[in-house]
C-alpha positions, 0 to 999 in steps of 0.5 A: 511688644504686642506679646508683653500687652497681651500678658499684661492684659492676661494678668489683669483679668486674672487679678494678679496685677493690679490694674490700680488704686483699688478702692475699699468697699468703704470708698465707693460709697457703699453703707448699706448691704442687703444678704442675698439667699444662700445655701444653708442659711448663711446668710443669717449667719453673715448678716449676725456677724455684719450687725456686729461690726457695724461695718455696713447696716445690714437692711432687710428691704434690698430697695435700701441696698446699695450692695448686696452680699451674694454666692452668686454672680453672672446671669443667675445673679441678674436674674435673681435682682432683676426679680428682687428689685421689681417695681411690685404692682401697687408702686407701678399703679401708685407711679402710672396715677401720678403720671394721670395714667390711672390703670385699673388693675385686677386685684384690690391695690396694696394687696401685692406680695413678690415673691423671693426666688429660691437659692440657685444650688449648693454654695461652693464658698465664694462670697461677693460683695456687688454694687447695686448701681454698678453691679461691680464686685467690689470684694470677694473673698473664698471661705467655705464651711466644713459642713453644714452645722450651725457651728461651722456656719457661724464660724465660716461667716465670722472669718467673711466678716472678719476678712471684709471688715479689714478690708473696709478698714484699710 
């Protein structure tokens, strides 16, 4: 008995087995995506794709996001939201006067900027679609480009669209 669990188990986290109704990207409430930075600028590629289906609008402030299309997953991800999603000095001073905590602060307010982390490496073809709140992966799928011209991009992003929009869909 305890051998047929472990099995069930095993399979589970394999994703053989479906550990239930999985929901659609759509069903968990997700209508905003932002594109994390890839490899090659397919992320460009993907979000001309995305604006086309209209499946999700395609914002371009990752605060709006309520997922985040990425090659990326584990600690590099985290990192790289951890970054992205940072209150920038002029909403922490903003947040920190409303609170009558009045700091001063070295620099002129408003005069911040963040800066967007660079891709980790070379993408290997998986593609994530991770809930914000959550940070679940809600889909994946594998689909990498023969190479790296625009043309092989722009058709790699296509086939992710296409497979997310069915999905979506269904």
């Amino acid at each position: 008995m305890i051998v047929a669990m472990r099995a069930v188990c095993a399979l589970l986290c394999l994703g053989i087995l479906p550990a239930g109704k999985g929901e659609a990207p759509e069903a968990a409430g997700i209508r905003t995506v932002y594109l994390m930075r890839m490899a090659n600028g397919f992320e460009q590629y993907l979000a001309n794709h995305l604006a086309k289906s209209k499946v999700y609008e395609v914002v371009t402030d990752p605060a709006r996001a309520e997922a985040v299309l990425t090659d990326r997953v584990g600690m590099a991800l985290q990192d790289e939201l951890a970054t992205l999603l940072a209150p920038t000095e002029s909403q922490e001073v903003k947040e920190a006067e409303e609170a009558g905590q009045s700091e001063s602060s070295g620099g002129m307010k408003g005069d911040t900027y963040q800066v967007r982390p660079s891709s980790f490496s070379r993408g290997r073809g998986n593609i994530f679609l991770v809930d914000l709140k959550t940070r679940s992966v809600l889909w994946s799928t594998y689909e990498r480009p023969r190479n790296s011209t625009p043309d092989n991009l722009d058709k790699a992003a296509k086939t992710v669209i296409s497979r997310l929009t069915k999905t979506v869909k269904h």
